[in-house]
C-alpha positions in Angstrom: -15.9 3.4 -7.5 -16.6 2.2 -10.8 -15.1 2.0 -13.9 -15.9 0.4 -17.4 -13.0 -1.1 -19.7 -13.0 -2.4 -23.6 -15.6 -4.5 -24.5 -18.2 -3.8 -21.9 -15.8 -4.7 -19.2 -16.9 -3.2 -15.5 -15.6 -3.2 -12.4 -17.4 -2.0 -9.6 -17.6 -1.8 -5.7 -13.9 -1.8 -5.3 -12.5 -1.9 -1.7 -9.1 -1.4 -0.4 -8.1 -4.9 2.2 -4.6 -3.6 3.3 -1.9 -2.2 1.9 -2.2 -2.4 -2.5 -5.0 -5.2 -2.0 -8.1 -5.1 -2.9 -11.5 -6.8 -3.2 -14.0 -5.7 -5.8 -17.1 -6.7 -7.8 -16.3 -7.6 -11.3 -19.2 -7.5 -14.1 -18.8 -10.3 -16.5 -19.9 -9.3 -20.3 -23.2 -11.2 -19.9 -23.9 -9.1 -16.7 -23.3 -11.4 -13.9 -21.1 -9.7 -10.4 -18.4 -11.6 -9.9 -16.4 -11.2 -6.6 -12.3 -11.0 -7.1 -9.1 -10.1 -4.7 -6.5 -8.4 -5.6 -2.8 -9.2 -3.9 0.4 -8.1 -4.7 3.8 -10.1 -4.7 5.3 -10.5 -1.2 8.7 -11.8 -2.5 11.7 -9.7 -2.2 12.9 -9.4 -6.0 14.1 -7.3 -8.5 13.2 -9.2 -11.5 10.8 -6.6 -13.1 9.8 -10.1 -16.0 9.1 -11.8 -12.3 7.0 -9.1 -10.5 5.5 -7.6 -13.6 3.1 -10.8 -14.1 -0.1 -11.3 -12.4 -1.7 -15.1 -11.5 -5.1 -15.5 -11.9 -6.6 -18.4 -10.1 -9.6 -20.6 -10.9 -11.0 -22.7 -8.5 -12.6 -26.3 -9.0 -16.4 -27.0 -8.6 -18.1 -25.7 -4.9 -15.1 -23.7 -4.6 -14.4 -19.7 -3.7 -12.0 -17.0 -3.6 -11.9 -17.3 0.4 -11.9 -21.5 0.6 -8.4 -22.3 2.8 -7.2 -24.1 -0.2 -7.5 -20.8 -2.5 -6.2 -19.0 -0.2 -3.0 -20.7 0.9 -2.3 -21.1 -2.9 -2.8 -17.5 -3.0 0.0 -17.0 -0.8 2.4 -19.5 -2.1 2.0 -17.9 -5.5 2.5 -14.1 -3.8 5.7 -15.7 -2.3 7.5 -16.8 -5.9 6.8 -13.2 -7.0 4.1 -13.4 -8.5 0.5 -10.6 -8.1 -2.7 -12.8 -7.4 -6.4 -12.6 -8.5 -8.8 -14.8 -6.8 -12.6 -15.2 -8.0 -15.1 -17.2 -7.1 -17.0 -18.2 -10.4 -21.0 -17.6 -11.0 -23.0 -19.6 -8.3 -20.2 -19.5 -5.9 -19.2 -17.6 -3.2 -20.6 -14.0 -2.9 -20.7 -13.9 -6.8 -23.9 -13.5 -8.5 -25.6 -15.9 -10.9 -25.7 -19.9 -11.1 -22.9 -22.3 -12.0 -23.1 -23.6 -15.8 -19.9 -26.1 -14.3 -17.3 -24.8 -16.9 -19.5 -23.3 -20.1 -20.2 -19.7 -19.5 -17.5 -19.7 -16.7 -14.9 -18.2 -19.4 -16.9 -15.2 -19.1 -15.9 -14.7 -15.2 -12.5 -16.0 -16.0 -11.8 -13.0 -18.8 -13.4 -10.1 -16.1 -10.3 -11.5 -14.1 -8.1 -11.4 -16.4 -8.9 -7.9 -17.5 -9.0 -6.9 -14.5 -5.0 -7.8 -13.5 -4.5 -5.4 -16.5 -6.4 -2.7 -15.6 -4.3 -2.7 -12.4 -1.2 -2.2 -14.0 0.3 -6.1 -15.0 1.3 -6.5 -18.6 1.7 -9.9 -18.6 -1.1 -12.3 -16.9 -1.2 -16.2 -16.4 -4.5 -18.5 -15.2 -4.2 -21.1 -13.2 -7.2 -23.8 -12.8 -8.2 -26.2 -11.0 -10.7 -29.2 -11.3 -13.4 -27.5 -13.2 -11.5 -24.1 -13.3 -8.6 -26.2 -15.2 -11.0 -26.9 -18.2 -12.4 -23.2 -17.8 -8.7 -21.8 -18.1 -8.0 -24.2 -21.4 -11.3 -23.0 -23.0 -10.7 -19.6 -22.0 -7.1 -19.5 -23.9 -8.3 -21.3 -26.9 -11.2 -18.8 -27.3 -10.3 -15.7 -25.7 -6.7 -14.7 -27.5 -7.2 -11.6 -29.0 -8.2 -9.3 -26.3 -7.3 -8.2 -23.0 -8.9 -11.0 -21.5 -5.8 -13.6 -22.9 -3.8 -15.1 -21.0 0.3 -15.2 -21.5 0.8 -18.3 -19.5 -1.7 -21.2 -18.8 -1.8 -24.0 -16.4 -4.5 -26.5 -15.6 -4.3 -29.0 -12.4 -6.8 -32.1 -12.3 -8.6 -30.7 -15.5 -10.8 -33.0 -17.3 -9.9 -33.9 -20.9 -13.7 -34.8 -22.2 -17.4 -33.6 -20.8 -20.2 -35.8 -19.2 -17.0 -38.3 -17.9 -18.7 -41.1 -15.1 -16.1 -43.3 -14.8 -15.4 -42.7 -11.5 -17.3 -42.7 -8.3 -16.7 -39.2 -7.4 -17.8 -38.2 -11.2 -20.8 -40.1 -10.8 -21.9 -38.2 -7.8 -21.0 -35.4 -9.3 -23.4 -35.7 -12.0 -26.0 -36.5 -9.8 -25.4 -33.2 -7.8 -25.8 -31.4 -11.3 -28.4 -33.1 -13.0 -31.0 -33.8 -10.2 -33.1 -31.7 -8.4 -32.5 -33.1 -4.9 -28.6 -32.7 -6.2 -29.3 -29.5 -7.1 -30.6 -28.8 -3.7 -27.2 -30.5 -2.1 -25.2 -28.3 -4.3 -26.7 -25.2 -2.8 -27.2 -26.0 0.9 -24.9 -28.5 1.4 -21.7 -27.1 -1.0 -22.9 -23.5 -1.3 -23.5 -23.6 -5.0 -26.1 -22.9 -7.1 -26.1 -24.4 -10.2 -27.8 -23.6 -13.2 -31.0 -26.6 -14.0 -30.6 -26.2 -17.6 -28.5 -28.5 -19.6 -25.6 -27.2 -22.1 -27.1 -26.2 -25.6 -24.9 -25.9 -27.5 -22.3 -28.0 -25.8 -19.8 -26.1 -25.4 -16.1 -26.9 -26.9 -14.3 -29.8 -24.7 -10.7 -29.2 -23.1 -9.0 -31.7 -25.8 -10.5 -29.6 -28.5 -9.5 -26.5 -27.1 -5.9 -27.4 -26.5 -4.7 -27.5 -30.1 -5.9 -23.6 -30.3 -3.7 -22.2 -27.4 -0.4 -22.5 -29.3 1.8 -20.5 -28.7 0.7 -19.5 -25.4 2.7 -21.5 -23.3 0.5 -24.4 -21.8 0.9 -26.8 -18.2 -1.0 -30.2 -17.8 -0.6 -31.0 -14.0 -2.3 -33.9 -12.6 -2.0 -36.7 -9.8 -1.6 -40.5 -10.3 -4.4 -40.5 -7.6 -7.1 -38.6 -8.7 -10.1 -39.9 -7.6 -11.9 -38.0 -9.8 -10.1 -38.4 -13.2 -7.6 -41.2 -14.2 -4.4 -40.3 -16.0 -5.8 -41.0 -19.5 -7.5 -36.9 -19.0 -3.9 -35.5 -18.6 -2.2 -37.5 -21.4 -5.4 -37.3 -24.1 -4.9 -32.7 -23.4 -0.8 -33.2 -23.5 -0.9 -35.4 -26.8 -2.9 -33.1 -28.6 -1.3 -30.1 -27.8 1.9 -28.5 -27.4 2.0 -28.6 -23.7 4.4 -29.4 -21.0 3.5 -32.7 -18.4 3.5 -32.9 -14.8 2.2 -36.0 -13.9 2.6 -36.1 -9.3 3.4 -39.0 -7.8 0.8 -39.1 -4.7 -1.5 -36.3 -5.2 -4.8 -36.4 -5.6 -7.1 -33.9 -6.9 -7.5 -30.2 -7.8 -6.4 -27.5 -5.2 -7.0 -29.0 -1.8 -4.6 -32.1 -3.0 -1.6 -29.0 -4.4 1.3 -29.0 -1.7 3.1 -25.8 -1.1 6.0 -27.5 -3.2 3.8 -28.1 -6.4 2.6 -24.5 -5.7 6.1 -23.1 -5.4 7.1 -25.1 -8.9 3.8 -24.3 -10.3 4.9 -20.1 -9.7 8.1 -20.3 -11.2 6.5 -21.4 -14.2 4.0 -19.5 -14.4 6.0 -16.1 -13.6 8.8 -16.7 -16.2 6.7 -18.7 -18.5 
């Protein structure tokens, strides 16, 4: 099955998991197959503002749509009412292409989005983690006028500023990235292949983008024990924006730190904005 949407939008390969989910193959507008699931609430509610939206969930750097930590947020969100869309983004997973760690990643974020629409949802909120948090705060400051938006944004452990080494984990990081033995690590070690060509341009930072996604309502979640990024990231994005703060005391980074509490609290947002 295949079908093609505004905008050069394609979906393609789509395959029915159990009853009203799905997996497919998403094309992104610069031609890259992206791999997304489709699941549908499992909450027992009648609020149509509650079951109406769809959550579309970014994962952070070496993640993928079927990592235990997407999934089990996946079905936390499903529980608070809310449909679900997990990707895995370019160089990850079974999707195509290489990782560009958060630049052209907006592009696999918007198929996803415009996806949740073309299955029926009106209203549609990201969700990102890690590097997907910076790709959903980019992705709502650039992407606002399509079907690609978003209604609701949230970002969890998202950075505030590129090429950040302040950290041990960010160093290693960079190294993974930048090197061709890292490179090399990335993709047999993590799974990810990683583009070997540096940013040009550079592409808009997550504290620049933040002051363009007003009035989309906007979440800042971090942990006061991120290893990877200190609380400076999550104050710098909320003081030049119009977002709400979470800051969590004990939690440390991106999806595999979330509890099935934050989750819970992070649906209810997102599903009555």
């Amino acid at each position: 099955m295949s079908s093609e949407g505004e905008g050069g939008f394609h979906m393609v390969d789509v395959s029915l998991i159990t009853s009203g989910s799905r997996r497919a193959m998403l094309r992104t507008d610069d031609g890259v197959r992206i791999e997304a699931v489709y699941e549908p609430s499992t909450a027992s509610v009648t609020d149509t503002a509650v079951t109406g939206t769809a959550v579309v969930v970014a994962h952070g750097f070496t993640g993928a749509a079927d990592r235990p930590a997407v999934r089990r947020a996946a079905q936390v969100l499903a529980g608070r009412g809310a449909a679900v869309v997990t990707f895995s983004f370019r160089g990850h997973g079974g999707s195509g292409g290489r990782s560009t760690v958060g630049d052209r990643e907006v592009l696999d974020l918007s198929a996803a989005v415009r996806w949740a629409r073309e299955l029926g949802h009106a209203r549609v909120a990201t969700l990102g983690f890690s590097m997907g948090g910076s790709v959903v705060l980019r992705h709502a400051a650039l992407d606002r006028e399509t079907e690609g938006r978003a209604d609701a944004v949230a970002a969890v452990s998202a950075p505030a500023r590129w090429y950040y080494r302040g950290t041990a984990p960010m160093r290693r990081l960079h190294w993974v990235v930048t090197r061709p033995a890292g490179r090399l690590v990335g993709r047999y070690g993590f799974g990810t292949r990683i583009d070997r060509r540096a940013w040009d341009p550079v592409p808009l930072s997550p504290v620049e983008a933040v002051p363009l996604i007003a009035p989309t309502p906007l979440l800042i979640v971090h942990g006061d024990r991120d290893a990877y990024f200190p609380l400076d990231h999550p104050r710098m994005l909320a003081g030049a924006s119009e977002a709400e703060l979470w800051l969590e005391r004990g939690m440390g980074h991106a999806e595999n730190a979330a509890d099935d509490e934050l989750l819970a609290r992070l649906g209810d947002w997102l599903t009555r904005g």
